[in-house]
DRENDO-1510 file (C-alpha; in Angstrom, 1 decimal, always signed):
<recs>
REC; n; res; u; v; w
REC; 1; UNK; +0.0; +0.0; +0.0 .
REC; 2; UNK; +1.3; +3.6; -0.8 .
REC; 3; UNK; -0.7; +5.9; +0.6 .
REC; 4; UNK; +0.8; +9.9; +2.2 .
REC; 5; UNK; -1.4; +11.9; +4.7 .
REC; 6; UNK; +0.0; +15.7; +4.7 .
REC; 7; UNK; -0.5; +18.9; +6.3 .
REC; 8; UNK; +1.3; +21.4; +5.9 .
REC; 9; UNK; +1.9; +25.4; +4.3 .
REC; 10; UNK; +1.6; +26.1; +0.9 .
REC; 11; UNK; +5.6; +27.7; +0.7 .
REC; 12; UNK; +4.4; +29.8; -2.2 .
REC; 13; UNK; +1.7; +30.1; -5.1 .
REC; 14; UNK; +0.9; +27.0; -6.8 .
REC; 15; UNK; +3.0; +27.0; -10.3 .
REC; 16; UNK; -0.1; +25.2; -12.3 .
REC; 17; UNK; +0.5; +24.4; -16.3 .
REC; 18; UNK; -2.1; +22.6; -18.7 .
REC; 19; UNK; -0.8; +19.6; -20.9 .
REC; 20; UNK; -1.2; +19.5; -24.6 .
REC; 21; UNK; -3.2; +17.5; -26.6 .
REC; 22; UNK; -6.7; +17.3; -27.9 .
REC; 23; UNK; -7.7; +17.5; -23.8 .
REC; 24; UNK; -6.0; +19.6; -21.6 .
REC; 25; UNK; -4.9; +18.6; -18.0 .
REC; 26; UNK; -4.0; +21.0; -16.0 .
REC; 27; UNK; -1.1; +20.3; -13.6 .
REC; 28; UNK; -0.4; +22.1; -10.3 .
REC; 29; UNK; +2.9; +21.6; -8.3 .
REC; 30; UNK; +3.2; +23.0; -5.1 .
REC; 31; UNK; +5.5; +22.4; -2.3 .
REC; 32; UNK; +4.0; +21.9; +1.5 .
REC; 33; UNK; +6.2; +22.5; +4.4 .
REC; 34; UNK; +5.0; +20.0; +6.6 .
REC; 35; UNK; +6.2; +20.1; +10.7 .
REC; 36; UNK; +8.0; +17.3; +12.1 .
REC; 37; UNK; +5.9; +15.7; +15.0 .
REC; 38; UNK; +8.4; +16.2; +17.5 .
REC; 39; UNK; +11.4; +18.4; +18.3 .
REC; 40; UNK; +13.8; +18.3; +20.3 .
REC; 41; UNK; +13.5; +20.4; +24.0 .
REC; 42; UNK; +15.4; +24.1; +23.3 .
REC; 43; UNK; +15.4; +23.4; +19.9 .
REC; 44; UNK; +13.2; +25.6; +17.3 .
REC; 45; UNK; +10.2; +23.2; +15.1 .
REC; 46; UNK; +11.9; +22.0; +12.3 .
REC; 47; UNK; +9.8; +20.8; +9.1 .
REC; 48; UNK; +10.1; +18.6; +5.8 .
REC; 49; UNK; +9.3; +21.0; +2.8 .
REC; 50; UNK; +7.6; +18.0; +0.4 .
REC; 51; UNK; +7.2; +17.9; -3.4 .
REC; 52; UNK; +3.9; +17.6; -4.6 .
REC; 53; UNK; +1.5; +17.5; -7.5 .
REC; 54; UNK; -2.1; +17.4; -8.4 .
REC; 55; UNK; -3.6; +16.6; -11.6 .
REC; 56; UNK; -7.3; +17.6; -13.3 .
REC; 57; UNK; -9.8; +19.0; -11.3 .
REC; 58; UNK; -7.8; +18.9; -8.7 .
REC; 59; UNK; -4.9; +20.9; -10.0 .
REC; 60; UNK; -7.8; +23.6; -10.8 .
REC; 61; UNK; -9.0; +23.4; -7.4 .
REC; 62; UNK; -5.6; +24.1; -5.7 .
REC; 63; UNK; -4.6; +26.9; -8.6 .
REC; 64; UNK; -8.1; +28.7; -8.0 .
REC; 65; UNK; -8.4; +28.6; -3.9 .
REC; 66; UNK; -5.0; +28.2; -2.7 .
REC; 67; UNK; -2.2; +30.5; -2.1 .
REC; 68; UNK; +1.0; +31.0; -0.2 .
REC; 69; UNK; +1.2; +30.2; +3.4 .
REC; 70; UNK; -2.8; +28.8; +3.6 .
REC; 71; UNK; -2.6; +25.6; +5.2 .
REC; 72; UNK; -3.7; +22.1; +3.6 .
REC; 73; UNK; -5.0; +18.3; +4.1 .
REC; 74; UNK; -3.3; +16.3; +1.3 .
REC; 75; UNK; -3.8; +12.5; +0.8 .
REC; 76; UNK; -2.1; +11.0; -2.0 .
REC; 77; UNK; +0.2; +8.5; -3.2 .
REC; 78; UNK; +4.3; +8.7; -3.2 .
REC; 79; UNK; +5.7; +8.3; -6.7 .
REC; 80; UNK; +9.3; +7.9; -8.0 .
REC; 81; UNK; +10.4; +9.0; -11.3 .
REC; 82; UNK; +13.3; +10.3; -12.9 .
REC; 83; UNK; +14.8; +11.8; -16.6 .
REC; 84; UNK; +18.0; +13.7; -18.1 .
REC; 85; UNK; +17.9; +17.3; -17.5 .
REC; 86; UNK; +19.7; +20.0; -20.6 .
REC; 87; UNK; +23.2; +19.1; -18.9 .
REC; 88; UNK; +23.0; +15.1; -19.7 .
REC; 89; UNK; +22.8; +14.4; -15.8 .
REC; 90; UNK; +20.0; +12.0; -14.6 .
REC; 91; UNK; +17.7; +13.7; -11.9 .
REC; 92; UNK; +16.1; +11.5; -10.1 .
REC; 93; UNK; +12.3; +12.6; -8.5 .
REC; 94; UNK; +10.4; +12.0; -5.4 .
REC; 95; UNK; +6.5; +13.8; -5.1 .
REC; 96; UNK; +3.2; +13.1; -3.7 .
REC; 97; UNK; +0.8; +13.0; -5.5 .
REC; 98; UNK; -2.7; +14.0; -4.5 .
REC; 99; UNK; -5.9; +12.3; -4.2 .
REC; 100; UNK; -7.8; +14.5; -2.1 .
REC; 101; UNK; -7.2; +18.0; -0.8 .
REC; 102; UNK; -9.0; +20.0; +1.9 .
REC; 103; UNK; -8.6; +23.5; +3.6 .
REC; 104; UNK; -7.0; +23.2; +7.1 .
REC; 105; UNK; -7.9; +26.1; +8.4 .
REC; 106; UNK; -11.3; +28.4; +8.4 .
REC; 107; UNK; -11.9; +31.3; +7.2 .
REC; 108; UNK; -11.2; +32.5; +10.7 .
REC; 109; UNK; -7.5; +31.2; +10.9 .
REC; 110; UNK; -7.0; +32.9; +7.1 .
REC; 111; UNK; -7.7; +30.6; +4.9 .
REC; 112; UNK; -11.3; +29.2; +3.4 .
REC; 113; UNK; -13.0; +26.4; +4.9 .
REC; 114; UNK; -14.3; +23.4; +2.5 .
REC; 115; UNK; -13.3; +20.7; +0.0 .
REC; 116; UNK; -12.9; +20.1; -3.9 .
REC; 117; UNK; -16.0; +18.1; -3.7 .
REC; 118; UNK; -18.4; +20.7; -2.0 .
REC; 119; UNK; -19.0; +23.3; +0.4 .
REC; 120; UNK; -20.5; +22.7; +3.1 .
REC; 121; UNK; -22.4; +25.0; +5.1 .
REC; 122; UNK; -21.3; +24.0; +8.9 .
REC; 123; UNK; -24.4; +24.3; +11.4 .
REC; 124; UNK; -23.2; +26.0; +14.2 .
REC; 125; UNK; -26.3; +26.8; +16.7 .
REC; 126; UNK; -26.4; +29.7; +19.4 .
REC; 127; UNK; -27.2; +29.2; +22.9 .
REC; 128; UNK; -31.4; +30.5; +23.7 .
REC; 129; UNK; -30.8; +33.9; +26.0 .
REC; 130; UNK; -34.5; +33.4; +26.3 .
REC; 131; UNK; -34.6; +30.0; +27.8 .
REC; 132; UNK; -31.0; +31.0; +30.5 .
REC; 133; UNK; -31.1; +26.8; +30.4 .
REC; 134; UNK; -27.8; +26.9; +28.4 .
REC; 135; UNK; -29.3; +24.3; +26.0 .
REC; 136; UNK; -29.2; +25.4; +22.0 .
REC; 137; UNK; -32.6; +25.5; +19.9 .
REC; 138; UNK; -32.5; +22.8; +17.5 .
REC; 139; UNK; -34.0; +24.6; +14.3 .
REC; 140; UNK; -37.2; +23.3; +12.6 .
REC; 141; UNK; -36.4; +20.5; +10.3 .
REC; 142; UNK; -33.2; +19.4; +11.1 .
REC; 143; UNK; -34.7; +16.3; +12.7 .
REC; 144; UNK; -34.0; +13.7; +9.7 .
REC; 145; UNK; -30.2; +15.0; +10.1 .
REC; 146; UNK; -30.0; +13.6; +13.8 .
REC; 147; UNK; -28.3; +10.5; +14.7 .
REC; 148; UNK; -31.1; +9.2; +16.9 .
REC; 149; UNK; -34.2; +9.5; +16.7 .
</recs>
């Protein structure tokens, strides 16, 4: 199984090209520096600054919503590759290439809040000041949304 769960800072805008061809793709590669989990006491956080790319609708998604320093969820795939760059060396690659990508951060924390496969609207309720019971009103037909019933 390869499978890569990311989240990390965009380190700058998205650099997105489209392929040619009778069907355009476009192709978005952006680097996320990702914190390590752990650091070392006295010492400052250190992070990985990771290669990635994203493909389709989701290279449009990333080039339309995301910018420098906004935070993301990746989940993707690791993928090796390599060719011959203008000099005649052999570069060899390592990215990650995405699946899925969400906002990590609301619109609060300075970024937007949703995924590529919808917006949802987040139901947030406010506590009754009629009532003083501390309970929240549950509005009018939310009832099929509930967990019980």
């Amino acid at each position: 199984m390869n499978k890569a769960i990311l989240i990390g800072r965009l380190t700058r805008d998205p650099e997105v090209r489209y392929s040619q061809g009778e069907t355009s793709t476009a192709v978005a590669r952006f680097t996320l520096a990702v914190d390590r989990r752990f650091k070392k006491p006295g010492d400052t956080q250190e992070a990985d600054f990771i290669g990635c790319v994203a493909f389709g609708k989701q290279g449009e998604f990333v080039e339309r919503y995301f910018k420098q320093g906004m935070k993301m969820v990746l989940t993707g795939r690791i993928q090796t590759g390599s060719y011959t760059n203008k000099d005649g060396v052999k570069v060899y690659t390592t990215d990650v290439v995405a699946d899925e990508i969400e906002f990590a951060e609301s619109k609060g924390a300075g970024s937007d809040s949703g995924s590529h496969s919808g917006y949802q609207k987040e139901f947030k309720p406010e506590p009754s000041s009629a009532m003083g019971d501390g309970f929240m009103n549950i509005p009018d037909g939310i009832d099929e949304e509930l967990p019980f019933n």
